[in-house]
C-alpha distance (Angstrom), angle and dihedral (degrees) to the residues before:
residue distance angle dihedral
X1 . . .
X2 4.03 . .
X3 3.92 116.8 .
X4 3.43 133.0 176.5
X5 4.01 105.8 -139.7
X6 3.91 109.2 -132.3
X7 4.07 113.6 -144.7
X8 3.96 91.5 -109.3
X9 3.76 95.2 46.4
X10 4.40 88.0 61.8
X11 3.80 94.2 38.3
X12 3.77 91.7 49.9
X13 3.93 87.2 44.1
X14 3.87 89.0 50.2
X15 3.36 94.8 41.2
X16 3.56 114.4 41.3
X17 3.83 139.7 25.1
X18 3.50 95.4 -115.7
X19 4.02 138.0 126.2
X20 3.80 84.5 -77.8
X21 3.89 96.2 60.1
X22 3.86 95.8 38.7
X23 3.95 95.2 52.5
X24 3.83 86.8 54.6
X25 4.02 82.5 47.4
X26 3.54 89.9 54.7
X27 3.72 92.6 45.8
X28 4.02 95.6 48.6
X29 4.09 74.7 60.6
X30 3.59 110.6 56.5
X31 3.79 99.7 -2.5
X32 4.05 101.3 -131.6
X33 3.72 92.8 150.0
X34 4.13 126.7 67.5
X35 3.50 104.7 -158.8
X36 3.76 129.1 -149.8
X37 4.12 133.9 -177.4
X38 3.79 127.3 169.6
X39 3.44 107.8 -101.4
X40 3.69 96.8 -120.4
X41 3.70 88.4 65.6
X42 4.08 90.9 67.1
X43 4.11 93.2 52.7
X44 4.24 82.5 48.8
X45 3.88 86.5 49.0
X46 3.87 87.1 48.7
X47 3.94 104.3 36.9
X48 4.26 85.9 50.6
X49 3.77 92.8 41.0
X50 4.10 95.1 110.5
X51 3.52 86.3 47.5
X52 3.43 99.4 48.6
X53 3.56 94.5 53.3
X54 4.02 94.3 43.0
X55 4.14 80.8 58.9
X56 3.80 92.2 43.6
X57 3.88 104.2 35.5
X58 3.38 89.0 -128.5
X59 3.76 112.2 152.2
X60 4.15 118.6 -131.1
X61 4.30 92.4 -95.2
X62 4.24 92.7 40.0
X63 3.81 89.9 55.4
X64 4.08 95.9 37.1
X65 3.87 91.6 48.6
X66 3.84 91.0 42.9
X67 3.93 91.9 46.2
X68 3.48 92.4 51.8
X69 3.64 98.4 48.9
X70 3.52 89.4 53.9
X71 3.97 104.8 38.0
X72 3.90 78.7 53.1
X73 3.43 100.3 79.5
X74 3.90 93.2 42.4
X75 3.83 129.1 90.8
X76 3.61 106.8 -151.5
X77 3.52 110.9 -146.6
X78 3.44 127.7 -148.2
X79 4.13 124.1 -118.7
X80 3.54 95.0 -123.4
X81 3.48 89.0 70.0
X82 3.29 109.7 61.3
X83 4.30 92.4 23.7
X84 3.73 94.5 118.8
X85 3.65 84.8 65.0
X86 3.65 105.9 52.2
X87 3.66 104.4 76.9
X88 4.20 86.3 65.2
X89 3.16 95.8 36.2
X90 3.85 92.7 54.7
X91 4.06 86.9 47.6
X92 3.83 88.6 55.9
X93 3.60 113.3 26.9
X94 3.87 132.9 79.6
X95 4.20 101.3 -91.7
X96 3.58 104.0 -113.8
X97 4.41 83.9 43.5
X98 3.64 103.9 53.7
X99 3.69 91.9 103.1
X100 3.66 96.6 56.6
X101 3.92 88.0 50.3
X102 3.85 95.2 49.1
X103 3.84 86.2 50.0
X104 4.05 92.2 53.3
X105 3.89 94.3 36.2
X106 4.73 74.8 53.5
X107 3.73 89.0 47.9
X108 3.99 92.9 46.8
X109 4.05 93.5 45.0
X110 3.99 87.1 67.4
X111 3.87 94.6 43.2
X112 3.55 105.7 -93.9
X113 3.78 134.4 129.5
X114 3.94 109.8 -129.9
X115 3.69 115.7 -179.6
X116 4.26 118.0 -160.7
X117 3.88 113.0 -126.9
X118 3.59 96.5 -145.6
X119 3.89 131.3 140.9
X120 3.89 84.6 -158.4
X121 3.98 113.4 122.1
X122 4.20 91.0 -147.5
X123 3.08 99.9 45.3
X124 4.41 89.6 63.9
X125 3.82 81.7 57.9
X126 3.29 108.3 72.6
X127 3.25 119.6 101.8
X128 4.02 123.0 -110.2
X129 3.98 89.0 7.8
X130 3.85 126.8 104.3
X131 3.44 125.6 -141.8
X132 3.82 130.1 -179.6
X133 3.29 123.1 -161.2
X134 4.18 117.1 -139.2
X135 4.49 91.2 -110.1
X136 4.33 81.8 47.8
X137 3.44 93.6 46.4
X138 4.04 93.7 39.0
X139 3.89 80.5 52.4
X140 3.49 102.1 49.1
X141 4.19 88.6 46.4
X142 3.98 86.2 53.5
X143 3.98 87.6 48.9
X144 3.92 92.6 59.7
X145 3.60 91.2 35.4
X146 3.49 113.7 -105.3
């Protein structure tokens, strides 16, 4: 199954031990999920890091080893791929989500389904994108087995 990793989805994953974090446990296991972010999202990640840990009380090593095992099983993708479908996607996505839609609307142009992990309530309505929240996707995992 194809996802495109939303920003919250990795820094609850690398924060917390939530639902997030133990799907991509379960994944590191028997790999069901191929995981994709812009790559912007990483050099955010990295350029907030010593705030997200003063938020999180993570020290330095809990946060690098976390980050790691997360960003691990994501292929950050370049903007240059999926740059002839920014402009729309800025005209029909949430503003801070537009990148995650130009990188599904990219995924759909070459025939294949790509479904947005994202807890984020605006993101679900926008028309001919799918998003999954973490307890839908956690759900749908359970349903197949896993």
């Amino acid at each position: 199954m194809l996802l495109i990793v939303d920003a919250n989805i990795i820094l609850s994953a690398v924060v917390t031990n939530g639902k997030a974090k133990q799907i991509f446990e379960k994944n590191k296991i028997f790999g069901m999920l191929d995981l994709y972010a812009p790559e912007y999202l990483s050099e955010q990640i990295e350029e907030n890091a010593l705030e997200i840990m003063k938020k999180s009380r993570l020290t330095f090593e809990e946060f690098r080893l976390s980050l790691m095992f997360v960003a691990s099983q994501i292929k950050f993708v370049e903007s240059e791929m999926f740059a002839e479908f920014l402009a729309e996607a800025e005209k029909i996505s949430p503003p801070r989500d537009f990148q995650y839609v130009a990188l599904s609307m990219y995924f759909k142009s070459r025939d294949t389904d790509a479904s947005i992990w994202s807890n984020d309530k605006e993101l679900a309505k926008v028309s001919g994108i799918k998003a999954l929240t973490t307890h839908e996707l956690d759900r749908l995992l359970i349903s197949r087995g896993l």
